[in-house]
N, C-alpha and C positions, 0 to 999 in steps of 0.2 A: 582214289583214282576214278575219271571218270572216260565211260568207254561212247564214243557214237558213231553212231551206225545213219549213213543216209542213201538214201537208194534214186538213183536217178534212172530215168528212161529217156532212150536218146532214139531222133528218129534215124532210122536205116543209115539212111546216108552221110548221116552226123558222127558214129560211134567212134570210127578210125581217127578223125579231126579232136575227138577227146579224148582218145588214149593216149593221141601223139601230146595232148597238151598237159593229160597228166604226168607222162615221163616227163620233161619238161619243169613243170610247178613240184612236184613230190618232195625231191631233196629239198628246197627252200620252203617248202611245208612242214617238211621231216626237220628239220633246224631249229624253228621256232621255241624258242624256249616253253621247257611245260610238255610239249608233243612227245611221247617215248614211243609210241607207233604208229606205223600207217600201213595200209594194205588196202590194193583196190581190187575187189573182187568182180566178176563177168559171169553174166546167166551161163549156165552148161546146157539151158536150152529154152534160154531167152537171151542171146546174146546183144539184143539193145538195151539191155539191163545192168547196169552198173551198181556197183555198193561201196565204196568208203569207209574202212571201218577203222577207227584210230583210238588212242588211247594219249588219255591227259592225263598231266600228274593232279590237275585240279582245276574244278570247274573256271574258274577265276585265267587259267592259260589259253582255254578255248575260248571266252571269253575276249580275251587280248587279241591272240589270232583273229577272231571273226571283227574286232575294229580296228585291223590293220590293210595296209595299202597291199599286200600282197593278197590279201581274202576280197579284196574290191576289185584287182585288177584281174584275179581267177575266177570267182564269183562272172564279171560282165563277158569273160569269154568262154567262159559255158551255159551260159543262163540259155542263149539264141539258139544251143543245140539239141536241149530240151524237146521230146511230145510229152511229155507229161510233166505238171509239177512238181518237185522233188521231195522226198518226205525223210524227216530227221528225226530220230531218236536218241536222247541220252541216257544211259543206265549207271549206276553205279556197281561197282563188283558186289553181291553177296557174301556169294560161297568163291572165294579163285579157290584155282586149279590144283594150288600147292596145299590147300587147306581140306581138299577132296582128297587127293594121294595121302594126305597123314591119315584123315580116319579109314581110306582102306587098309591101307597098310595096318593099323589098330586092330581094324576090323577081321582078317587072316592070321595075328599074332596071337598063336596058342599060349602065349602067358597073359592075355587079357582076358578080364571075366565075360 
């Protein structure tokens, strides 16, 4: 699985024009084959701060996505609403979440050494 995170800063007057376009874009983001999440996160106290954060089944879907006509036509209508350059990052899972609850769970179970 590969998880990315990209953070954009929108100026003042610009934010509510790209909420409205990510309610909008989201579900036929969310469809894409390969995409099993999406979530767009909002500063709690930089609210022209926006974040992105989704989850592929593998690099090679994001991949697809970003050469497709829905990434070009989403892509040109947010780019203009932009103050800052937007910055991306891809992570792969390490440790998930399920694999942290088993060794706690280990970790409190008075029959493990």
């Amino acid at each position: 699985m590969l998880v990315r995170i990209v953070r954009m800063t929108f100026a003042p007057d610009k934010v509510d024009q790209f909420l409205a376009h990510f309610d909008e874009a989201a579900p036929h983001i969310r469809s894409v084959p390969g995409c099993r999440h999406l979530e767009l996160w909002q500063g709690a106290e930089a609210p022209t701060v926006c974040t992105t954060y989704s989850q592929w089944k593998r690099a090679e879907a994001l991949d697809e996505y970003r050469d497709s006509d829905l990434f070009r036509r989403t892509w040109s209508t947010v780019r203009p609403l932009f103050a800052e350059r937007p910055r991306a990052r891809s992570y792969t899972v390490a440790r998930p979440a399920d694999a942290i609850d088993a060794a706690a769970r280990d970790a409190t179970d008075p029959g493990q050494p």
